[in-house]
C-alpha positions in Angstrom: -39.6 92.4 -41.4 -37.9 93.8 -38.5 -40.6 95.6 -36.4 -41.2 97.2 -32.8 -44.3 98.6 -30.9 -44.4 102.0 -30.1 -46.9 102.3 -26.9 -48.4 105.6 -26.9 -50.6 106.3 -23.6 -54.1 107.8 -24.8 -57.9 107.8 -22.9 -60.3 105.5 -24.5 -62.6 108.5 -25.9 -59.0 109.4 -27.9 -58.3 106.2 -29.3 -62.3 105.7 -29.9 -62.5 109.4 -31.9 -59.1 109.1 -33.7 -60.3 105.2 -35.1 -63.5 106.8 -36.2 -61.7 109.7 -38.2 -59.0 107.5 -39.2 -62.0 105.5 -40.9 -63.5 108.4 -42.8 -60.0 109.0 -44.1 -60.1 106.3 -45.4 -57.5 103.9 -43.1 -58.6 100.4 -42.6 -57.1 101.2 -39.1 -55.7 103.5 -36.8 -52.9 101.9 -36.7 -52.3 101.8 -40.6 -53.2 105.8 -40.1 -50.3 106.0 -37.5 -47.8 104.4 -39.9 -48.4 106.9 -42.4 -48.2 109.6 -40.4 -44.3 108.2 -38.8 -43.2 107.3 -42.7 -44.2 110.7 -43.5 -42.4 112.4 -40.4 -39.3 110.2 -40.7 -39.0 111.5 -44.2 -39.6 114.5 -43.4 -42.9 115.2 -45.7 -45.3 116.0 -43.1 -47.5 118.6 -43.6 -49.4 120.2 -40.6 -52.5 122.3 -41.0 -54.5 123.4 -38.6 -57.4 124.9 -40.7 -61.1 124.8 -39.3 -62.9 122.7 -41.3 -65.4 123.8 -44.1 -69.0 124.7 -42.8 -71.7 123.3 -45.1 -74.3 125.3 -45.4 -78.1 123.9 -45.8 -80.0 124.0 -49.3 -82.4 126.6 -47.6 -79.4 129.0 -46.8 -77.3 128.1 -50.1 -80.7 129.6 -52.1 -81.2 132.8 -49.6 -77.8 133.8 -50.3 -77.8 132.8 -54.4 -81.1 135.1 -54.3 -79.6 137.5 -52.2 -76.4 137.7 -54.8 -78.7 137.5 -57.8 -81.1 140.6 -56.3 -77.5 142.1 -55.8 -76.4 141.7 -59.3 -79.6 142.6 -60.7 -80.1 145.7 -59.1 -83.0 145.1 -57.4 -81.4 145.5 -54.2 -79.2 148.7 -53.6 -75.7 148.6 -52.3 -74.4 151.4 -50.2 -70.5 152.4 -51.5 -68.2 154.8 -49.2 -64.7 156.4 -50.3 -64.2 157.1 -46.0 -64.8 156.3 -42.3 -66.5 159.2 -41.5 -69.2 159.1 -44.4 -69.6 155.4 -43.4 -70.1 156.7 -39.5 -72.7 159.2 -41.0 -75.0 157.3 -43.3 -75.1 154.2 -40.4 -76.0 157.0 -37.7 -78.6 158.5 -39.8 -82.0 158.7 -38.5 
């Protein structure tokens, strides 16, 4: 196999953070997570997302908002419905 080294420059807290989430990817490496990424570039199959990751929520908030939804859907608790601005501006600046 015909290979080269490619020497990218990087602080240590880089390298150390990118190993670590090459790992929970899966990657027995980060370089076996580097080669991935070039095959994909080179063939032009790279996807890019810059999406914030997914916030998990606790148990204890997960079951305040099912019981908020299920008072909701219930009727136990009331939902205010506008058809404008101004009636909006009026019942949240009521006394």
């Amino acid at each position: 196999m015909n290979t080269t080294i490619i020497q990218v420059p990087v602080t240590k807290s880089l390298r150390d953070q990118a190993a670590l989430a090459a790992s929970d990817f899966g990657f027995s490496s980060i370089q076996e997570s580097i080669r991935v990424f070039l095959k994909q570039l080179a063939s032009k199959k790279l996807t890019i997302s810059f999406a914030p990751k997914t916030i998990q929520l606790s148990p204890k908030a997960i079951n305040r908002y099912n019981q908020a939804i299920d008072d909701i859907k219930s009727g136990k608790e009331k939902l205010f419905t506008t058809n404008s601005v101004d009636e909006l501006m009026s019942y949240l600046n009521q006394d």
